[in-house]
C-alpha positions as CSV (number, residue, x, y, z in Angstrom):
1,X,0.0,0.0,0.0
2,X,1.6,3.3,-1.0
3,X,1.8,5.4,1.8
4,X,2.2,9.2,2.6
5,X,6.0,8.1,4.0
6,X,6.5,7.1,0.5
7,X,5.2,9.5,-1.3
8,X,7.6,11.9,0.8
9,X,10.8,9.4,0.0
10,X,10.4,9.9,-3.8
11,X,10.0,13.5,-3.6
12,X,13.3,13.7,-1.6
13,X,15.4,11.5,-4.5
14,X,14.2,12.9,-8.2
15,X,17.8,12.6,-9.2
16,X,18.4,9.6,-8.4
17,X,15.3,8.4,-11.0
18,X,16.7,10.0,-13.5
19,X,20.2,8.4,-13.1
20,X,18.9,5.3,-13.2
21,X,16.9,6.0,-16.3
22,X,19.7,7.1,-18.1
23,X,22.2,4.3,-17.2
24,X,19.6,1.7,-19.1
25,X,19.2,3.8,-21.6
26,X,22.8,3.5,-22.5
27,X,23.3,-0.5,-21.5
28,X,20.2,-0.2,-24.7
29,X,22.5,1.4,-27.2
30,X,25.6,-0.2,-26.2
31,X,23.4,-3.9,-26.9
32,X,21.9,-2.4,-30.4
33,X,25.6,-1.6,-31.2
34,X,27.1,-4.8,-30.8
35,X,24.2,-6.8,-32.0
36,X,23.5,-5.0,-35.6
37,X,26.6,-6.1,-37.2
38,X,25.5,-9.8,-36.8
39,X,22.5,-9.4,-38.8
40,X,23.7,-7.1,-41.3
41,X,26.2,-8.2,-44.0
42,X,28.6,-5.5,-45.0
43,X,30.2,-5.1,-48.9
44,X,33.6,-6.4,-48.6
45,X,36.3,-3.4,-49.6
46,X,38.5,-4.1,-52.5
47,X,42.2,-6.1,-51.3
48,X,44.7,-3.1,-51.0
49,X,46.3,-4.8,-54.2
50,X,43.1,-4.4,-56.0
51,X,43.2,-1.1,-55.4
52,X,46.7,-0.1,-55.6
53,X,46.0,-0.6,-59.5
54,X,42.8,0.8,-59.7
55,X,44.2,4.2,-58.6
56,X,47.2,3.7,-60.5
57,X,45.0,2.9,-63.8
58,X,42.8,5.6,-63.8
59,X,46.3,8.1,-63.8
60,X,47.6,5.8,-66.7
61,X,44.5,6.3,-68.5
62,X,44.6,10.4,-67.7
63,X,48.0,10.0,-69.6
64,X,46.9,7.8,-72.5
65,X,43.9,10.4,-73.0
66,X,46.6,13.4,-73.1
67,X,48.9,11.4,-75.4
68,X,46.1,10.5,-77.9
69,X,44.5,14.2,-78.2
70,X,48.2,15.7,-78.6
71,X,48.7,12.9,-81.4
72,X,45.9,14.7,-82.9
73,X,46.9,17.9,-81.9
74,X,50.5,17.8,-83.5
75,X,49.5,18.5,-86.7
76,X,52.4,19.1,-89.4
77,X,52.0,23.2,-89.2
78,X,52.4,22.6,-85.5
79,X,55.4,20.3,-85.2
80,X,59.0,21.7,-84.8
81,X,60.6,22.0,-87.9
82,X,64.4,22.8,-86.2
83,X,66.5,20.0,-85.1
84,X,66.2,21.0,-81.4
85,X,63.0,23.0,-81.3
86,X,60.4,22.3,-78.8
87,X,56.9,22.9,-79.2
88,X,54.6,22.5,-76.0
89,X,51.1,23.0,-75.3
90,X,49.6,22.9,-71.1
91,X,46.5,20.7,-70.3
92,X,44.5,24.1,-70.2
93,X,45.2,24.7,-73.5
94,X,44.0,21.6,-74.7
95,X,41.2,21.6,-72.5
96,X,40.6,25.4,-74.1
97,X,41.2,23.8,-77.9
98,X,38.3,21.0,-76.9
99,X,41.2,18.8,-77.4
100,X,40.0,17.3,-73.6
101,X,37.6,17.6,-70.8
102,X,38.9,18.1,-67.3
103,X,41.2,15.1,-66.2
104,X,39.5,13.7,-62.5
105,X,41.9,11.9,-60.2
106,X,41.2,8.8,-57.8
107,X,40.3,11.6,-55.4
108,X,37.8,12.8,-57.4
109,X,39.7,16.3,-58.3
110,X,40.6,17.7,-61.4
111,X,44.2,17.6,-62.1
112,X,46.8,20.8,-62.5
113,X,46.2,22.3,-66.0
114,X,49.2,24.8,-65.5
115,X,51.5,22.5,-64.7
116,X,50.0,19.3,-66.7
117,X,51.8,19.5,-70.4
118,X,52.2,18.1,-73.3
119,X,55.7,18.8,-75.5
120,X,57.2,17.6,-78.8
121,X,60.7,18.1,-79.7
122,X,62.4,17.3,-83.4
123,X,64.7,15.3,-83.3
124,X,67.4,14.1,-86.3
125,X,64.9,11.6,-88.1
126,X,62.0,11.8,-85.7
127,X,60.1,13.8,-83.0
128,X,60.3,13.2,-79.3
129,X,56.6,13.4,-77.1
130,X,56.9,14.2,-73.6
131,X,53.2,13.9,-71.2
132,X,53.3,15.3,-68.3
133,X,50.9,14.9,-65.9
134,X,50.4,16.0,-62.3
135,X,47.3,15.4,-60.0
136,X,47.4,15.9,-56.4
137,X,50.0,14.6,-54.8
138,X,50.8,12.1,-58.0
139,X,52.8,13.0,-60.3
140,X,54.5,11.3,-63.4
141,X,55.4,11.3,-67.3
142,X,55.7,9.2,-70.8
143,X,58.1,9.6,-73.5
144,X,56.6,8.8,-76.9
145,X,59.2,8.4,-80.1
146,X,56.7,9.9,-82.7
147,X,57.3,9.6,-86.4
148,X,55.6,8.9,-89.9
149,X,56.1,5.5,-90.5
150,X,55.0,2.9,-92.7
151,X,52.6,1.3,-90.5
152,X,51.3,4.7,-89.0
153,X,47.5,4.8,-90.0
154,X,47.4,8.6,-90.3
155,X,50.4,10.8,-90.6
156,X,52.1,10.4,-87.3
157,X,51.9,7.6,-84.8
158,X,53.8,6.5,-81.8
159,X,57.2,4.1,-82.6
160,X,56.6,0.3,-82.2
161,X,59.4,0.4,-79.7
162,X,58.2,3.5,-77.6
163,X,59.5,3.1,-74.1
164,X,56.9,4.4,-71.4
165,X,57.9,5.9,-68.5
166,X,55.0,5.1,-66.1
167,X,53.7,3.9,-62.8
168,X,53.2,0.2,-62.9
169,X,50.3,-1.5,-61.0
170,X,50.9,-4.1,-58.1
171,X,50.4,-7.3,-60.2
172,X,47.8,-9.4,-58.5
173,X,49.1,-12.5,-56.5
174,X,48.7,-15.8,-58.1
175,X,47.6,-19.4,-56.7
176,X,50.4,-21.7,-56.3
177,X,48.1,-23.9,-58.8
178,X,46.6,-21.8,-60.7
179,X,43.5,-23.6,-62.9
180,X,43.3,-23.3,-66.4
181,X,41.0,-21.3,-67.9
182,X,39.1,-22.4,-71.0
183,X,38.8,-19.3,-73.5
184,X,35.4,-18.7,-74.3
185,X,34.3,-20.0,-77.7
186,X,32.5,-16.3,-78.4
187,X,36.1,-14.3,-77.8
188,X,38.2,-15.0,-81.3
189,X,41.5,-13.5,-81.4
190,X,41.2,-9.6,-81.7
191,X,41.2,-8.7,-85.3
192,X,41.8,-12.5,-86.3
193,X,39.2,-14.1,-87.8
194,X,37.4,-17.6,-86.7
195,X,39.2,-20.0,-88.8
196,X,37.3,-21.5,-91.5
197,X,35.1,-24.4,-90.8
198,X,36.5,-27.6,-92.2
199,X,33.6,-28.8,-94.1
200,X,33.8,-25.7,-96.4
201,X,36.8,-23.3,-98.0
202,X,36.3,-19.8,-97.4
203,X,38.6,-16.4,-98.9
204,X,39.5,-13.4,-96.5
205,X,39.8,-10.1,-97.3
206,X,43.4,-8.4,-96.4
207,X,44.2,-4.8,-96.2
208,X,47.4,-2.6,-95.6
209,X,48.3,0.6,-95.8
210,X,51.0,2.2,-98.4
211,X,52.5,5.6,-98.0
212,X,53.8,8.1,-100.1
213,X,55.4,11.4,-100.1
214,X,56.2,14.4,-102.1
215,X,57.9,17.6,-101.2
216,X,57.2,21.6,-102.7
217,X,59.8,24.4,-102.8
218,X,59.3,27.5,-101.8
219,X,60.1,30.5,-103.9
220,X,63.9,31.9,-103.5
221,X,64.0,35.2,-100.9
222,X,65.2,38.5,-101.9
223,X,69.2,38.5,-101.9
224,X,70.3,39.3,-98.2
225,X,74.0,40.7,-97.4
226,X,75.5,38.4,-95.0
227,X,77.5,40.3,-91.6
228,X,78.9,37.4,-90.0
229,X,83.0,37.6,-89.9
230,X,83.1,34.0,-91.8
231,X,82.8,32.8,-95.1
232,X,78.9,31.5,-95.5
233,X,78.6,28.8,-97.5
234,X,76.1,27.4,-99.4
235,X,73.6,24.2,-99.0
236,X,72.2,22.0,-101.8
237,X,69.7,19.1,-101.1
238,X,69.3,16.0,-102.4
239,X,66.2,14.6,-104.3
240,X,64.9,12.0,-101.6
241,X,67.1,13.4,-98.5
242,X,63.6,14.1,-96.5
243,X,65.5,15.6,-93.3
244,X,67.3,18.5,-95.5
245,X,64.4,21.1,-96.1
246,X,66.6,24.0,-96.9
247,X,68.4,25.1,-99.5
248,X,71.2,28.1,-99.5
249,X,72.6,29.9,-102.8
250,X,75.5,32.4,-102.0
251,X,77.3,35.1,-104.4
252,X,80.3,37.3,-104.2
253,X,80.4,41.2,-104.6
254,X,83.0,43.7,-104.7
255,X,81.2,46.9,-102.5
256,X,82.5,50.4,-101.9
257,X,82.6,50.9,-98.0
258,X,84.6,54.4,-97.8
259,X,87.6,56.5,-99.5
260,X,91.2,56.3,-99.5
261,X,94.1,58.8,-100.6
262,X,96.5,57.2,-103.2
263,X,98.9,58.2,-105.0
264,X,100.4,57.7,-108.8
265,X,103.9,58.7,-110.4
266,X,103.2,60.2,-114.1
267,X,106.3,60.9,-116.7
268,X,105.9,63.2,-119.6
269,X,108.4,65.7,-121.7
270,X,108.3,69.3,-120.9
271,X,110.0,72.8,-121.6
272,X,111.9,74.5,-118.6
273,X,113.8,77.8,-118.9
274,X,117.8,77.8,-119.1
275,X,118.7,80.5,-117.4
276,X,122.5,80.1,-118.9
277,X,121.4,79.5,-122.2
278,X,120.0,82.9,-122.6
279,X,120.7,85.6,-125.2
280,X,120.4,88.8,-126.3
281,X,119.6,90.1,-130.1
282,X,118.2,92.3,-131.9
283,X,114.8,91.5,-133.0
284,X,111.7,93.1,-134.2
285,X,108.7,94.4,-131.2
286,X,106.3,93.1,-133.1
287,X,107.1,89.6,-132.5
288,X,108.3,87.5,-129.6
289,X,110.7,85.0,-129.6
290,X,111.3,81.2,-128.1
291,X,113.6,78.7,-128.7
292,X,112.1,75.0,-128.7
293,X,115.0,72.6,-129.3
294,X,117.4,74.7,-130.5
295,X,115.0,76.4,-133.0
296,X,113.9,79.8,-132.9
297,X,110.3,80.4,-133.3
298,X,109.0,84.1,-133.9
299,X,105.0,84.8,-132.2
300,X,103.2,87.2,-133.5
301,X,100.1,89.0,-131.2
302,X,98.0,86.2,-130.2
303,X,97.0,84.7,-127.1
304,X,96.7,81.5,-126.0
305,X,92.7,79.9,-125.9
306,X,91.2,77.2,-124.3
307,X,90.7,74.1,-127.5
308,X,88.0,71.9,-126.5
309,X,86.8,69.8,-123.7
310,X,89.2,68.2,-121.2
311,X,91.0,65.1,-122.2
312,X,91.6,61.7,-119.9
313,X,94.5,60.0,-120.0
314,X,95.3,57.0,-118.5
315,X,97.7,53.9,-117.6
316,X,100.7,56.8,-117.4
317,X,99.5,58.3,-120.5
318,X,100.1,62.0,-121.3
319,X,99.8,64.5,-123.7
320,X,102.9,66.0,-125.7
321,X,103.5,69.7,-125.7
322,X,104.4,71.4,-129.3
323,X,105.4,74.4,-130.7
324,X,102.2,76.4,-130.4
325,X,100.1,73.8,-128.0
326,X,100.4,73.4,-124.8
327,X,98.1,71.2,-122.3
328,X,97.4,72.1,-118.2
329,X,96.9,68.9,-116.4
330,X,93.5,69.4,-114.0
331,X,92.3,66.2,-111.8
332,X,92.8,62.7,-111.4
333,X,89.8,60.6,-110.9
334,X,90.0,56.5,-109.6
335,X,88.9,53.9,-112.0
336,X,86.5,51.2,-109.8
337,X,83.5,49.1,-110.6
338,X,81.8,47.0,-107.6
339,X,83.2,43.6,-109.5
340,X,86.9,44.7,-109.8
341,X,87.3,47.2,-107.5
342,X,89.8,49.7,-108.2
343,X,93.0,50.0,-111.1
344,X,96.7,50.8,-110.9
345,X,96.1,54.0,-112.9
346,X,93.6,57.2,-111.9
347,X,92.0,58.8,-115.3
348,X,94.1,62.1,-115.5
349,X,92.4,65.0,-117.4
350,X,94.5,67.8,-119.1
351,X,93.2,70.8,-121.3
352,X,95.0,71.9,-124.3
353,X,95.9,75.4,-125.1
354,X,96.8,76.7,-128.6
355,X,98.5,80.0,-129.7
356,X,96.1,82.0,-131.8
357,X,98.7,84.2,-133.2
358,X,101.8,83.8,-136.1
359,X,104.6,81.9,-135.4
360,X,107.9,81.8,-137.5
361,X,110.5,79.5,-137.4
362,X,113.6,82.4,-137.6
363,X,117.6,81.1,-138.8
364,X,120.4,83.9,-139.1
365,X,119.2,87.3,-137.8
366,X,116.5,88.3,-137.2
367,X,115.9,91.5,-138.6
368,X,116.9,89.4,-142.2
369,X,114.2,86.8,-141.8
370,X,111.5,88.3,-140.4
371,X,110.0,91.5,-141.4
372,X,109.7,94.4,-139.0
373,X,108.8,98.2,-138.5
374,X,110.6,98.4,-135.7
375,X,113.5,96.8,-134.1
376,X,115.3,96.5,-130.3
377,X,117.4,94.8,-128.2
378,X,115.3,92.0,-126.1
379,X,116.7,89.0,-124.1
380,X,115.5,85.6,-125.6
381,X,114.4,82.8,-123.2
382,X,115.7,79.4,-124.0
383,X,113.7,76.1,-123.4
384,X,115.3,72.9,-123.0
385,X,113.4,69.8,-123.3
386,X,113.1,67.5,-120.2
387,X,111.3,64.6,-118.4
388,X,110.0,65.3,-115.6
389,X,107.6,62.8,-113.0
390,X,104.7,64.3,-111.7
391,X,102.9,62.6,-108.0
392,X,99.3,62.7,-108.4
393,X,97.4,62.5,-105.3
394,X,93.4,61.2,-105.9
395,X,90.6,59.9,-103.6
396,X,90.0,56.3,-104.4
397,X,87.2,54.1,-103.3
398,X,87.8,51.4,-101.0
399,X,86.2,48.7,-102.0
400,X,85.7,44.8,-100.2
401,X,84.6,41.9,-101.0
402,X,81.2,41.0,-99.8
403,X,78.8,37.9,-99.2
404,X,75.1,38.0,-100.1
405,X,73.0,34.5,-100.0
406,X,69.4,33.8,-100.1
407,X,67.3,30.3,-99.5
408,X,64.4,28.6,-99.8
409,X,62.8,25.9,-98.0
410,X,60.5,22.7,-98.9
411,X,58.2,20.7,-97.0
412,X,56.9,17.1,-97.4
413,X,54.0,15.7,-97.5
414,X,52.7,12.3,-97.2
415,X,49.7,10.4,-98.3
416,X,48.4,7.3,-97.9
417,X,45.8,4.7,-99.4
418,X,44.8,1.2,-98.9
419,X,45.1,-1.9,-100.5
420,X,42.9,-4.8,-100.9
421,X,43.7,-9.0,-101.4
422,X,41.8,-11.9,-100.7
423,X,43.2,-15.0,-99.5
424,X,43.1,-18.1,-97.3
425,X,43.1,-17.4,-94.0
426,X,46.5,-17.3,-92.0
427,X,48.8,-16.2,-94.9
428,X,52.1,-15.8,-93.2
429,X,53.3,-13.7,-96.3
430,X,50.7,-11.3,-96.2
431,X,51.1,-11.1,-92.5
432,X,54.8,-10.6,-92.1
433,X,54.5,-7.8,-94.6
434,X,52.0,-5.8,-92.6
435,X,48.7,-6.9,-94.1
436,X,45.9,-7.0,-91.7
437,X,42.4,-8.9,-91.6
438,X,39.5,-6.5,-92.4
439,X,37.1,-8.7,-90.8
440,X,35.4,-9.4,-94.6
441,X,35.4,-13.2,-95.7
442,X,33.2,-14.9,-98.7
443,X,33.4,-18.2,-100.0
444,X,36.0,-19.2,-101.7
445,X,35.9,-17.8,-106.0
């Protein structure tokens, strides 16, 4: 019977109801806990080996799908043409060219498109691919040898002997004794056909590819001078050498590049005055009086006038003076030409002079031979004839030999085309000579 002395004992402890509430309410989880596993079976994660190559294949498939788009990329306007040149395009930029979507790591995050790249790099007969590729914390790269070779289906293709620089997956482990696995009948050998059934002969269709190239020259440039310090010399290709693509014609030039002062030695006969030779006589004022090789030569008035235009003379050449003409030497001018440069011998100008008035050849005396109104007493200058050298002093231009070359380039192109051959099936010699199956087969014809 509940009693007023209880009712009073319960009011005195409410904390210690709800403690004891509490407590079972955790003995109730801690039961739920360690009984729900038993009746729930869990998915079994994959073996850490399993997915050690799961991770590592999806970052070798991120590099096949970079290697395959730049295959398409490279495109022969956008390969290096330079032995040494490198050409190189960033995972943004291919992503920006719709070369590629985003590349997502194991982590579920999109790799770095700054640092992620793609280069090719010509090499002598071939072209070196490099993909780069770095997601995360992973990071790694492949080397592709790239060329057009005869088994390429388009124009450029990896080389069969490519070496790839990769992570490789942790192999999985392997039974001591292993069963044998029966192929499935459905699965023939990839692009092998099912042989033919032996109760009837069947032919198979072949197919390979054959490749061809041609080249095109470019039109010669515009003669350039060349400034380097050494000969330049020039480059001829041959026919078929596909790795020369340029071509380099040179020429020689004598060009003037300034002035220098030179000098030149002319001989020629002149008149000079002997002073002890000199005479006095009587003569007539009318006339004056030389003596040119021991003659005696009477001038009436005259003067002496300018007779045509200037004369050149050249390789020592010079004009003779006569009784009566005379010649004043002017300037000396260089012979050159840009082939030749310059000669021994300047072109020396002179201008002849010639005595307008009578003159007499006089013997005896003077007043005999020659006719006068008046006479006197005059001195009479004699002239000797001499050789005398005269240095000529002339600007000359300096000429030099110079080098000018121009070039051109070519560029090849290849095509290709298919060929077609039925056969039996399993023809070694169509085979080892890079035929291929093309999936077709009829009955025998």
């Amino acid at each position: 019977m509940y009693t007023d002395n209880d009712e009073r004992e319960n009011r005195n402890f409410p904390l210690r109801d709800f403690l004891l509430k509490l407590l079972l309410v955790i003995i109730f989880v801690i039961l739920l806990v360690w009984l729900l596993p038993k009746f729930i079976t869990m998915p079994s994660l994959p073996q850490n080996n399993d997915l050690s190559v799961l991770t590592s294949q999806i970052f070798s498939d991120n590099l096949e799908r970079m290697k395959l788009a730049a295959t398409n990329y490279y495109t022969d306007e956008r390969l290096p043409q330079e032995v040494g040149e490198v050409k190189k395009i960033t995972l943004r930029g291919m992503i920006s060219e719709k070369l590629l979507v985003p590349l997502i790591d194991k982590h579920g995050k999109s790799c770095d498109v700054d640092n992620s790249y793609v280069s090719v790099t010509k090499l002598d007969d071939e072209y070196l691919m490099k993909v780069y590729l770095e997601c995360s914390q992973e990071k790694d790269y492949i080397l592709v040898h790239m060329g057009c070779y005869t088994y390429c289906e388009s124009g450029l293709c990896d080389k069969q002997d490519t070496v790839i620089a990769q992570p490789k997956p942790t192999p999985k482990p392997v039974p001591d004794n292993p069963k044998p696995v029966d192929p499935k009948p459905d699965d023939p050998e990839p692009d092998k056909p099912n042989p033919p059934e032996p109760d009837k002969e069947k032919e198979y269709e072949y197919a390979r590819e054959i490749n061809t190239s041609s080249y095109k020259w470019s039109a010669w440039t515009n003669w350039v001078l060349y400034k380097g310090t050494e000969n330049i010399k020039g480059l001829t290709c041959q026919e078929n050498d596909a790795n020369c693509l340029r071509e380099v014609e040179v020429k020689k030039e004598y060009k003037k590049v300034g002035t220098v002062k030179k000098k030149t030695v002319v001989e020629r006969e002149t008149y000079v005055e002997d002073p002890t030779a000199s005479y006095t006589v009587e003569y007539c004022k009318e006339f004056s009086y030389q003596v040119y090789n021991n003659k005696t030569y009477a001038y009436g008035a005259g003067s002496w006038v300018k007779q045509g235009e200037p004369v050149g003379f050249t390789n020592g050449e010079v004009p003779q003076e006569t009784n009566g003409v005379t010649w004043e030497r002017l300037n000396a001018v260089a012979i050159c030409d840009d082939k030749n440069g310059c000669s021994a011998y300047p072109m020396i100008y002179y201008q002849k002079y010639v005595y307008t008035g009578t003159i007499t050849e006089t013997t005896g005396n003077y007043d005999v031979t020659v006719n006068c109104s008046e006479k006197a007493t005059k001195k009479v200058t004699v002239y000797l004839k001499t050789r005398v050298y005269d240095t000529v002093w002339y600007d000359a231009p300096h000429y030099e030999e110079v080098q000018y070359y121009r070039e051109r380039t070519r560029k090849f192109t290849s095509d290709s085309k298919k060929e077609y051959v039925w056969s039996y099936y399993d023809n070694k010699e169509l085979l080892n000579n890079k035929w291929y199956y093309t999936g077709k087969e009829r009955d025998k014809q």
